[in-house]
C-alpha positions as CSV (number, residue, x, y, z in Angstrom):
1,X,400.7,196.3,43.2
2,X,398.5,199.0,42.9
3,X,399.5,202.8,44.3
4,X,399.2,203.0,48.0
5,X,398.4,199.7,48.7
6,X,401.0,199.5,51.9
7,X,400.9,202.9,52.3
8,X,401.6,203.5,56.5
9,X,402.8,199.7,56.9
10,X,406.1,199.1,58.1
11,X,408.6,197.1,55.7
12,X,409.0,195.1,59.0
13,X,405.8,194.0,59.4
14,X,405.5,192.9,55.6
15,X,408.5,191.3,56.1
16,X,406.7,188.7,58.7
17,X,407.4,190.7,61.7
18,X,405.5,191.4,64.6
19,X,406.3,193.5,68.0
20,X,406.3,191.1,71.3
21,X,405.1,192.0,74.5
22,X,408.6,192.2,75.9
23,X,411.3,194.1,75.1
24,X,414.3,191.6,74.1
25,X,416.8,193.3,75.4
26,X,415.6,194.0,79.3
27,X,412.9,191.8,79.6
28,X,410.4,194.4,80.3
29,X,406.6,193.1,79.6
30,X,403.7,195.3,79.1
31,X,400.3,195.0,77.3
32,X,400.5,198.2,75.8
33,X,402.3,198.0,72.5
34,X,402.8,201.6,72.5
35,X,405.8,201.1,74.8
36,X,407.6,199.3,72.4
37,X,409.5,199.9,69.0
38,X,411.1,197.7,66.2
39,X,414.9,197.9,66.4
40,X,417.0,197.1,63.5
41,X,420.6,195.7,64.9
42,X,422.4,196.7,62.1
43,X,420.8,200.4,61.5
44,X,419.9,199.5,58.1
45,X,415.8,200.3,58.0
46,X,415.7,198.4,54.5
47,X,417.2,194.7,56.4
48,X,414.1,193.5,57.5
49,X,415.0,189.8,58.3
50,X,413.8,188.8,61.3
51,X,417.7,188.0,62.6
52,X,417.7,192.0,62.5
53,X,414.9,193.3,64.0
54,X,414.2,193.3,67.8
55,X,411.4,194.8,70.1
56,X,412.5,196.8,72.7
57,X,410.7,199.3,75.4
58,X,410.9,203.0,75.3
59,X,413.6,203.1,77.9
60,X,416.2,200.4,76.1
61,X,415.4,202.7,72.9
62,X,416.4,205.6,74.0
63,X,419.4,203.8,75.9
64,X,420.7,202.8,72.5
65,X,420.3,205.6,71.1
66,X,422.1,207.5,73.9
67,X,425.1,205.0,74.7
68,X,425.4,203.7,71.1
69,X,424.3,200.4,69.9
70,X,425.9,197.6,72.0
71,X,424.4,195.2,70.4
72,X,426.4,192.7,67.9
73,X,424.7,190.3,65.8
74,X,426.7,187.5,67.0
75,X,425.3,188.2,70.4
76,X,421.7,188.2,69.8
77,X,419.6,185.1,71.0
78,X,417.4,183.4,68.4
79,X,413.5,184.1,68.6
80,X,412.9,180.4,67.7
């Protein structure tokens, strides 16, 4: 790979991820993607399987980050 090739793309969307038009956790829909962020349940940036990451609106986002995670992977609903 040469230097810089993936410079500015996110692991997650190497990975095979892309953002939804929803946010997964309140069901919020919008065509403007800059209301939404890639979540990783587990806090670990570097876990990039799609089990892990979530889109979620600017409001859930800073929810979680002000409450505290309240997700648990067991109780996360399959995007399949």
């Amino acid at each position: 790979m040469k230097h810089g090739v993936n410079h500015g793309i996110p692991r997650w969307y190497r990975a095979g991820y892309r953002m939804k038009n929803q946010c997964d956790k309140c069901g919020f829909k919008s065509e403007h993607a800059e209301v939404f962020r890639v979540f990783h349940v587990d806090q670990n940036l570097d876990n990039c399987r799609h089990s892990n990451l979530k889109t979620v609106c600017a409001n859930c986002r800073t929810m979680l980050a002000k409450e505290g995670i309240r997700w648990k992977q067991g109780d996360l609903v399959p995007d399949y």
